[in-house]
C-alpha positions in Angstrom: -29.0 -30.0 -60.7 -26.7 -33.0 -59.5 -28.7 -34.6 -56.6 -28.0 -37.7 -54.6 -30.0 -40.5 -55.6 -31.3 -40.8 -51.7 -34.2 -43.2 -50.9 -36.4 -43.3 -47.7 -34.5 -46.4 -46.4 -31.2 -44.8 -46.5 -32.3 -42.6 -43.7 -33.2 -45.6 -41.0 -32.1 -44.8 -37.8 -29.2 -46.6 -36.0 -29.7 -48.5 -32.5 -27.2 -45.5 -31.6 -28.7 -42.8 -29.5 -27.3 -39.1 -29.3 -27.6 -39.5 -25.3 -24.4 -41.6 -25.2 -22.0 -38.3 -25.9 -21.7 -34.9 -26.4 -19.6 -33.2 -28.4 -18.6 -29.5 -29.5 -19.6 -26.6 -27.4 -16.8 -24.3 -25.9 -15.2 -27.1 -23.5 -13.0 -27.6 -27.0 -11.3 -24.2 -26.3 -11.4 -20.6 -27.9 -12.3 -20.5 -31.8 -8.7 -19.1 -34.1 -9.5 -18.7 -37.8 -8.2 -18.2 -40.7 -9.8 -17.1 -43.8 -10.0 -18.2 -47.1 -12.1 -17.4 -49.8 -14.9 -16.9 -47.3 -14.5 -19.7 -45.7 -13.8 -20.0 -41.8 -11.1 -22.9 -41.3 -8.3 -24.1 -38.9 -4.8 -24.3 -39.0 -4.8 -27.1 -41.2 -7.0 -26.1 -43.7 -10.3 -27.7 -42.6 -12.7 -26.2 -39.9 -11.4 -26.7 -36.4 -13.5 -29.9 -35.1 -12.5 -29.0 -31.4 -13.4 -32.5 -30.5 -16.3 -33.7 -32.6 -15.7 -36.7 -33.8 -13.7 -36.9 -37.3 -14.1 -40.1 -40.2 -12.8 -40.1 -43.2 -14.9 -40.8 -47.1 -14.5 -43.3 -49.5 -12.8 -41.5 -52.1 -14.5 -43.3 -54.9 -17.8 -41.5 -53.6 -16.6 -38.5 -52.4 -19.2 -36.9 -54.9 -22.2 -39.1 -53.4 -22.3 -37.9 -50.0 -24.8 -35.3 -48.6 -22.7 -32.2 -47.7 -23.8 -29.6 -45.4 -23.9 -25.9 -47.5 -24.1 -22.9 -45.8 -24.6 -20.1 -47.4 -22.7 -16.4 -47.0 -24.9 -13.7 -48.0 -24.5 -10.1 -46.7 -26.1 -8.5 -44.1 -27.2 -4.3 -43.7 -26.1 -4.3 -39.9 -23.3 -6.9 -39.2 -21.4 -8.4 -42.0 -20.6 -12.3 -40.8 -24.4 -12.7 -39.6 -24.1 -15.8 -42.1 -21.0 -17.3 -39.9 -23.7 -17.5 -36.9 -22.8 -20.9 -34.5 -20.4 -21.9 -37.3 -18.8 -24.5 -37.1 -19.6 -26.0 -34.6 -23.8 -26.4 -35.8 -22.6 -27.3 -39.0 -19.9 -30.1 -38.1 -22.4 -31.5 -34.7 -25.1 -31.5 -37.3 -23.0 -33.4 -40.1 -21.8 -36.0 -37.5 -25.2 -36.6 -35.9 -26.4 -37.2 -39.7 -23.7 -39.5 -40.0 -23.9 -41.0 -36.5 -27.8 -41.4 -36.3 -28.4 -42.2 -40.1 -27.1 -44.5 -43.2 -26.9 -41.4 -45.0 -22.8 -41.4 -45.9 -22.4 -37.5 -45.1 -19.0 -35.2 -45.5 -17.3 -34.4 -42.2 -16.5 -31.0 -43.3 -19.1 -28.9 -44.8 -18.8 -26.1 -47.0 -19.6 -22.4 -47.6 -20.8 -21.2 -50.6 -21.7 -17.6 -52.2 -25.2 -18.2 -54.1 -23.4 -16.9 -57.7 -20.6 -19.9 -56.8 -21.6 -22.6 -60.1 -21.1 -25.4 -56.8 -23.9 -24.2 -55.5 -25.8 -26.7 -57.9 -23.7 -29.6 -56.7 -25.6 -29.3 -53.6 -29.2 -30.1 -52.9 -29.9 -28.7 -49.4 -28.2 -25.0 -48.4 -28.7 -23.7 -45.0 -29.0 -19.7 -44.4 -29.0 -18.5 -40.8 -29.8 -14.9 -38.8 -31.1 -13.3 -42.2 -33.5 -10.8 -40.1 -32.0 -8.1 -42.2 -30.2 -9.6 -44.9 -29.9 -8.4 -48.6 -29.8 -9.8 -52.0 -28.0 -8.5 -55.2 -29.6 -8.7 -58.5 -27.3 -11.6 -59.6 -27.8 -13.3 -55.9 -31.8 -13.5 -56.2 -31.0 -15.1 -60.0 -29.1 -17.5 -58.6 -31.0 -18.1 -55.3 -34.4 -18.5 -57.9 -32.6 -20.8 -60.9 -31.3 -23.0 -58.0 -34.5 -23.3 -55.7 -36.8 -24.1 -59.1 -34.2 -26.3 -60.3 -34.3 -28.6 -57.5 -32.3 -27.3 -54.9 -33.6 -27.3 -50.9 -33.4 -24.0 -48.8 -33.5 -24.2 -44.7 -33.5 -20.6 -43.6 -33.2 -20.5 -39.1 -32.6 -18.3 -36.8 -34.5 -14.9 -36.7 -36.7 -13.9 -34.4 -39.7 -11.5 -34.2 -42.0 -9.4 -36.8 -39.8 -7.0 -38.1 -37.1 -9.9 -38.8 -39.5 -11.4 -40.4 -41.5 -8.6 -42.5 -38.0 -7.9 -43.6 -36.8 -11.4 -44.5 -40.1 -12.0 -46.1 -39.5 -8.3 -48.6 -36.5 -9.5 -49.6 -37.0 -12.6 -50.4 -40.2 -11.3 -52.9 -37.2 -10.4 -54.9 -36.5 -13.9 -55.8 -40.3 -14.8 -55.6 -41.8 -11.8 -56.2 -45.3 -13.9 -57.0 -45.0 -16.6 -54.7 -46.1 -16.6 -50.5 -44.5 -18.1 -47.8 -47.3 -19.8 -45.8 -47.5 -21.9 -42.5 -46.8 -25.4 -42.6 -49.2 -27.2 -40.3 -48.0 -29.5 -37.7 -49.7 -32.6 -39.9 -46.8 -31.8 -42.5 -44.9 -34.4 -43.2 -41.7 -32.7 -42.6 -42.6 -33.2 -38.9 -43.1 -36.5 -39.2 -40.9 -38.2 -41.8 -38.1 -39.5 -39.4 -38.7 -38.3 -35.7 -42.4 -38.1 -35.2 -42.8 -34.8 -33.6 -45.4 -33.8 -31.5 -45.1 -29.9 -31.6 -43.6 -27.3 -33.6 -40.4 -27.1 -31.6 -39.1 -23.7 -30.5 -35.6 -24.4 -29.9 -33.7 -20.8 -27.6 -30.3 -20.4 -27.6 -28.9 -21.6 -25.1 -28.4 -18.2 -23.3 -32.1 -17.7 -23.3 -32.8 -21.0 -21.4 -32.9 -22.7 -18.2 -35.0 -24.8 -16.5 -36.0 -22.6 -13.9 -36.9 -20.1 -16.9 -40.4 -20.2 -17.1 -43.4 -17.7 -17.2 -46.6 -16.6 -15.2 -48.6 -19.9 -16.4 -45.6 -22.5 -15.7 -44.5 -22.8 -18.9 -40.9 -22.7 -19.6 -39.7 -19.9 -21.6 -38.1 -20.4 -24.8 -38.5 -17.5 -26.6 -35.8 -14.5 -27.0 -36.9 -10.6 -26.7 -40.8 -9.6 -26.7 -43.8 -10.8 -27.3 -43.9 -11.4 -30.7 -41.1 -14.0 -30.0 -43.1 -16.1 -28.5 -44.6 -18.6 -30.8 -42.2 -20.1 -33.1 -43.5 -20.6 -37.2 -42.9 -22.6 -39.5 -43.1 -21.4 -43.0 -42.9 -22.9 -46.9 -42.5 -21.7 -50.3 -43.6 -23.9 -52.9 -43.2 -24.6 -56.7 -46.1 -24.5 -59.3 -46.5 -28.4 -59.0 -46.4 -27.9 -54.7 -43.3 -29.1 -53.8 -41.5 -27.5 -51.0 -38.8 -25.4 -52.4 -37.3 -23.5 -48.7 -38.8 -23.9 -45.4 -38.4 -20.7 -43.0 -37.7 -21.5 -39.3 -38.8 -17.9 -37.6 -38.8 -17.2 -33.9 -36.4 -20.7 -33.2 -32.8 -21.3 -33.5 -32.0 -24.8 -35.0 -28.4 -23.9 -35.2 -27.8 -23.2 -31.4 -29.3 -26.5 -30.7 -26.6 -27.9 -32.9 -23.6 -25.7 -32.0 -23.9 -25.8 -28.3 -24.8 -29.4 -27.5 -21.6 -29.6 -25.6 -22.1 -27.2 -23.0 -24.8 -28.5 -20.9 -26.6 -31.5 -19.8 -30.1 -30.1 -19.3 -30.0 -28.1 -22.6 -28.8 -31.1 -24.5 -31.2 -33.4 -23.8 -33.9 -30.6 -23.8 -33.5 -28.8 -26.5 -30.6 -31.0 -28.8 -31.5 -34.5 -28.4 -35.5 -33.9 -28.1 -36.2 -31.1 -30.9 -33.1 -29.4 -32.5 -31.7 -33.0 -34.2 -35.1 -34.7 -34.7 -36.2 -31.5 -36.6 -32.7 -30.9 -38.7 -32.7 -34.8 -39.9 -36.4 -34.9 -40.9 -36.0 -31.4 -42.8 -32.8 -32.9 -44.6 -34.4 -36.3 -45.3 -37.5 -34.5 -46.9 -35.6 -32.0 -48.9 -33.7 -34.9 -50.1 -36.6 -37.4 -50.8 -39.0 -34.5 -52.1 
């Protein structure tokens, strides 16, 4: 697998902090997109940035930056599942990487099928809403050659047991041997950058407000019933115990990303505190690990 050559230095946070702006969100204006070859993008070929801030790569290291991956997989209910919050997660998220880190990162983004050969180009691939997802023969393959070979796997946003019971069956396709299990908070994946003191359980932002809270005073941040309410953690790891994928159930990384623009409280709540913090040290471990 081709892998940046990425050190723990080259992750050193700037003096910048994300409070000074906000970006993204739906004050940009209605999404139009075009398709092509699976790929969401604006009129001009690239995804629509709708205000987050743009920069431009060295074209002598195009090749050496870390590029955001999402994955498109298919889905038994709705078919774009995969397309969840895109692109406004994906190109926050790039930019915050950029913004908050030294690690040189592509404005853009891309999407990838798991039988596309780029897929090995790329070192970290995100998956998002695969509460009933399937894999083809050839996808699981792929998904297993790439994840034992190197590669990173961030899966977010599903919620509850039968999400999760199914995500988990499918996935024994790839690994039909190996268990996800829960990472405990003294992981260093919670630690390696931001210093977190909690698993963070990040709502989207529909499912939030400060005045949202329960019985007990505690503000509510889960979606749907009960067994929402705790968010988990989850690894799946190689025979010498690296992490290969981390599985973000009952939380929604992607929502912090995408909708950082829409409001002040939510911002600093849920994006600045838990949603960013979380996303860099998961990147900066999958890329140091």
């Amino acid at each position: 697998m081709k892998r940046l050559i990425v050190v723990a230095s080259a992750l050193t946070l700037l003096v910048t902090t994300m409070a000074a702006a906000q970006f993204g969100g739906r004050f940009g204006g209605p999404r139009r997109f075009g398709r092509r070859g699976g790929e969401l993008i604006g009129a001009d070929g690239r995804p629509s940035r709708r205000g987050i801030p743009d920069w431009k790569l060295d074209e002598k290291f195009r090749e050496d930056v870390f590029t955001f991956c999402r994955i498109q997989f298919s889905s038994y209910n709705q078919h774009y599942k995969w397309a969840t919050d895109y692109p406004d997660a994906d190109l926050n998220f790039s930019f915050r990487l950029q913004q908050l880190t030294s690690l040189h990162t592509n404005p853009d983004g891309v999407i990838l099928e798991l039988t596309d050969p780029k897929l090995f180009d790329h070192p970290f691939i995100y998956m998002i809403e695969p509460g009933d997802i399937y894999f083809s023969e050839a996808e699981a393959t792929a998904l297993r050659s790439y994840l034992l070979n190197g590669g990173f796997l961030m899966v977010d946003d599903f919620w509850g047991q039968y999400e999760l019971d199914h995500f988990l069956s499918e996935f024994k396709r790839v690994f039909p041997k190996r268990e996800a299990t829960e990472l405990p908070l003294e992981h260093p994946i919670f630690h390696c950058v931001y210093d977190l003191k909690e698993k963070p359980q990040i709502p989207a932002i529909g499912h939030a407000h400060p005045n949202y809270t329960d019985a007990t005073g505690r503000l509510i941040t889960w979606e749907r019933g009960p067994d929402t309410r705790d968010p988990h953690y989850m690894g799946v790891h190689d025979d010498n115990g690296r992490l290969m994928a981390i599985i973000c159930h009952n939380t929604d990384l992607g929502d912090g990303w995408e909708r950082e623009g829409e409001d002040p409280w939510y911002f600093k709540e849920f994006s600045e505190k838990k949603a960013y913090p979380l996303g860099i040290n998961i990147v900066f471990y999958a890329m140091t690990h």
